[in-house]
C-alpha positions as CSV (number, residue, x, y, z in Angstrom):
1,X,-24.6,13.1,28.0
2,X,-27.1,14.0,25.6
3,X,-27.3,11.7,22.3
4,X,-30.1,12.7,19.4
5,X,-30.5,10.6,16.1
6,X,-29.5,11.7,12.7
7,X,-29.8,10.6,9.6
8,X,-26.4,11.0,7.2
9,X,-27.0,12.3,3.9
10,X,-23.3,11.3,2.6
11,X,-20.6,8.5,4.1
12,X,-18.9,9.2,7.0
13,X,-15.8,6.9,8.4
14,X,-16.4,5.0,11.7
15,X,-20.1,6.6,11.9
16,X,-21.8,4.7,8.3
17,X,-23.6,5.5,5.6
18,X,-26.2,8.0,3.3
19,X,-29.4,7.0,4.9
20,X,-28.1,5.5,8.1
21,X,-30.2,6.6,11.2
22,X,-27.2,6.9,13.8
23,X,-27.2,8.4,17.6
24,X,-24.3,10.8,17.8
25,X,-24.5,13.4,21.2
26,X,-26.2,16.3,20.5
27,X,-23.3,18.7,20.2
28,X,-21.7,17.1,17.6
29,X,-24.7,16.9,15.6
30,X,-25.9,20.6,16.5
31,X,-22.2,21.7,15.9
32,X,-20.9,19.6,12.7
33,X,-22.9,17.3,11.3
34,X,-26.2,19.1,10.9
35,X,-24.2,22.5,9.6
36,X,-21.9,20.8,7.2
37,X,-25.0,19.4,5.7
38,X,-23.4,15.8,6.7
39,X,-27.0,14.9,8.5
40,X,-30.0,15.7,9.0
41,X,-32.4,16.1,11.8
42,X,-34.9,13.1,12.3
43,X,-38.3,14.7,12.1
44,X,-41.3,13.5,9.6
45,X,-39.8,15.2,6.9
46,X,-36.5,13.9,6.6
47,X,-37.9,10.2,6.7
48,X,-40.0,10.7,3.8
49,X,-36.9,11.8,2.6
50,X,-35.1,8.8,3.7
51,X,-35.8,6.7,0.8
52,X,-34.1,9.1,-2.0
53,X,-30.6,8.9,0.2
54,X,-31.1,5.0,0.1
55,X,-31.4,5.2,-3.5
56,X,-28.3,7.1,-3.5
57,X,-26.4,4.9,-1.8
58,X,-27.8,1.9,-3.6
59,X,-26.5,3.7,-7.0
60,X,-22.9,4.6,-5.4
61,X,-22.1,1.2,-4.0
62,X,-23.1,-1.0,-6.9
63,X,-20.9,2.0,-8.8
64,X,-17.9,1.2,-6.2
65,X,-18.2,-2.8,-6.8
66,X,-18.6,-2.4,-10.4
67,X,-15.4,0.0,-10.7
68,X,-13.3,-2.9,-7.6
69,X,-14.5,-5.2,-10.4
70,X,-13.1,-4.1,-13.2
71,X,-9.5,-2.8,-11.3
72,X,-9.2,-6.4,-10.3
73,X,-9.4,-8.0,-13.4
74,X,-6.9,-5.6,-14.5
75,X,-4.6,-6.2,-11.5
76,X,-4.7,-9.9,-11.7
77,X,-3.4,-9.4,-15.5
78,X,-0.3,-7.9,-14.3
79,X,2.9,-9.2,-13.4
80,X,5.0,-6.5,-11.7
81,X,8.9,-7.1,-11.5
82,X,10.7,-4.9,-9.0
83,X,14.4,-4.8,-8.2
84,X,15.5,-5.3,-4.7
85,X,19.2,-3.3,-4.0
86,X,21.9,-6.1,-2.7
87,X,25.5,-5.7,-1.4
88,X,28.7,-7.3,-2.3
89,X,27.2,-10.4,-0.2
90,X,24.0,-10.5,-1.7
91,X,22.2,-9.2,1.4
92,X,19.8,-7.0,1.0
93,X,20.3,-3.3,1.5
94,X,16.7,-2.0,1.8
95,X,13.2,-4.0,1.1
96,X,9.6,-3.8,-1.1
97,X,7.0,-2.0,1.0
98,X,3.7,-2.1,0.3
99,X,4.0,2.4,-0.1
100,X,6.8,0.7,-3.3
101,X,4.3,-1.2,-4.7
102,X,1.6,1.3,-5.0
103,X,3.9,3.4,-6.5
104,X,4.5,0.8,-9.5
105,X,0.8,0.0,-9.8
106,X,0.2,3.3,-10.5
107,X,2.4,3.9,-12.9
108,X,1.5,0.1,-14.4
109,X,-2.3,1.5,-14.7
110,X,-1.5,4.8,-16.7
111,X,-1.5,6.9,-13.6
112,X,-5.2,7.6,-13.5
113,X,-5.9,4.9,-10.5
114,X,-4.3,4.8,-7.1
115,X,-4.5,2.0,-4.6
116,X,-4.1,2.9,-0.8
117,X,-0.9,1.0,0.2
118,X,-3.0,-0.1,3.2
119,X,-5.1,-2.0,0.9
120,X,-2.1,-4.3,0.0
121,X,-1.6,-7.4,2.1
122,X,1.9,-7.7,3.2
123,X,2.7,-9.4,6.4
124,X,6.4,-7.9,6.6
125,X,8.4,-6.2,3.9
126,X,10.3,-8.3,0.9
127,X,13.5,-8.6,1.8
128,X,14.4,-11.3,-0.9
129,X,14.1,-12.1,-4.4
130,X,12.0,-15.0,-5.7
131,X,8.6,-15.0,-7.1
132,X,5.6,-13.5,-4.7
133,X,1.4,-13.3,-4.7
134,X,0.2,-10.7,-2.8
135,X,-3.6,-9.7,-2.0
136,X,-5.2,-6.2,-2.8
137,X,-8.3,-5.9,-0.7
138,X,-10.4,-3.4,-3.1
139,X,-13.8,-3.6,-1.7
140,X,-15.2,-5.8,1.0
141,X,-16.3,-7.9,-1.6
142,X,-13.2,-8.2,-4.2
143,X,-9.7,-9.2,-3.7
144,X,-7.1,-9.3,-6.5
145,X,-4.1,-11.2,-6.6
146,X,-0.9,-9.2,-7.8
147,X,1.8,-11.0,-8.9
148,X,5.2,-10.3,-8.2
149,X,9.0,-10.9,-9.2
150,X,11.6,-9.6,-7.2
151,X,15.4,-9.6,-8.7
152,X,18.3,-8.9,-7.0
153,X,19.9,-5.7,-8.4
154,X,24.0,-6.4,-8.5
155,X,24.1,-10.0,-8.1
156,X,26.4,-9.6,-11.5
157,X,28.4,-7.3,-9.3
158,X,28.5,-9.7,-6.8
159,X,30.8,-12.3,-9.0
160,X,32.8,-9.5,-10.7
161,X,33.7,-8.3,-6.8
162,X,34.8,-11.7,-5.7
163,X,37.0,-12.4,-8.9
164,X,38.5,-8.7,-8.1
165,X,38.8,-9.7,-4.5
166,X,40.7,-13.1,-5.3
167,X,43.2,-11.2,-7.4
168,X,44.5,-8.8,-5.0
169,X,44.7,-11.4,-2.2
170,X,47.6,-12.9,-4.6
171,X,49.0,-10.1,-4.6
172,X,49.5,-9.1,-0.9
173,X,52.5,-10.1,0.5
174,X,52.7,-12.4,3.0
175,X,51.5,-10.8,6.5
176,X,48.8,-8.3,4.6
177,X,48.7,-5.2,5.4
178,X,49.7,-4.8,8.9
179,X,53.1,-6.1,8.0
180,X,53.4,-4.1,4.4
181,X,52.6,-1.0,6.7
182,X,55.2,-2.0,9.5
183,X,57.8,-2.2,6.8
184,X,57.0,1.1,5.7
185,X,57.6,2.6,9.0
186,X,61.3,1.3,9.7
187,X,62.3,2.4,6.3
C-alpha cells in the first residue's frame, strides 16, 4: 500500500501534532487530510512553512499547561461532599461514578469548565461512605488531587426503621402472621 508524508497543520488524535511530519497511505491524505485542510503536502514550500506551525503549537501547549495549571490549583482547594443512597440496612443502593463526579465539579467551578470523566482516576465505583482522594489527570504533566466525602443518605432512617420494626414485633401475636392469617380463615 501506498504511504506519502504529511505535515499536520492542526492536532489530530492517534496521528499527533501541528508540525508533525507523519506517513499516512496516500488515500487518506489525498481524500481527508489534505482537503479538510488537516495537512499539507511535503514539498519545499510547506517546510519553510514548517516553522510557523511549530510556533503554533509551541503557543497552544504552553496555553494548555498554563490553563491544567491553574484548574488544578483550584481543584485541589475543593472538598466535594456527595451523598451515597442507602437502604434500611445501610447497604448501598447505587454508587459514585466518576460520570457523578464530573457532574459536581462542574457545577463546583461555576459551570464554565468541564472535566472529561475519563480523566478522573477511579479504580471501581464508591460504594461506601468515608473520606476519599481521587486523582484528575489534566495534562500529561499536572495531576490534582480532589477530595472527597461521601455520606450515607438515610442512615437516620435506618435507626427510626429499626425502633418502628421492634415495636410491631411486640405486637404480633404469638406464631406471626401465618398463624394470625390461619385464624382468620376458620372464622
Amino acid at each position: 500500500m501506498a504511504t506519502t508524508e504529511v505535515i499536520l497543520t492542526e492536532k489530530i488524535e492517534a496521528l499527533g501534532a501541528e508540525a508533525d511530519v507523519v506517513k499516512v497511505r496516500a488515500g487518506f491524505a489525498r481524500n481527508f487530510l489534505i482537503p479538510t485542510g488537516k495537512a499539507l503536502e511535503v514539498t519545499p514550500a510547506t517546510l519553510r512553512r514548517l516553522n510557523l506551525l511549530k510556533a503554533k503549537r509551541a503557543e497552544r501547549e504552553a496555553r494548555e499547561l498554563n490553563e491544567a495549571q491553574d484548574l488544578s490549583r483550584k481543584i485541589s482547594k475543593l472538598k466535594l461532599q456527595m451523598e451515597l443512597e442507602t437502604g434500611d440496612t445501610g447497604r448501598a443502593f447505587g454508587s459514585i461514578t466518576t460520570s457523578d463526579i464530573a457532574e459536581r465539579l462542574k457545577a463546583e467551578l461555576g459551570g464554565k469548565i468541564s472535566i472529561d470523566r475519563h480523566r478522573i482516576q477511579l479504580e471501581r465505583p464508591i460504594k461506601e461512605s468515608g473520606s476519599h482522594e481521587l486523582i484528575v489527570k489534566l495534562h500529561h504533566d499536572v495531576s490534582a488531587t480532589l477530595h472527597l466525602t461521601v455520606k450515607a443518605k438515610g442512615t437516620a432512617d435506618v435507626e427510626g426503621h429499626s425502633e418502628a420494626a421492634s415495636h410491631d414485633s411486640e405486637e404480633r401475636p404469638a406464631g406471626g402472621y401465618k398463624a394470625k392469617a390461619k385464624a382468620r380463615h376458620q372464622e
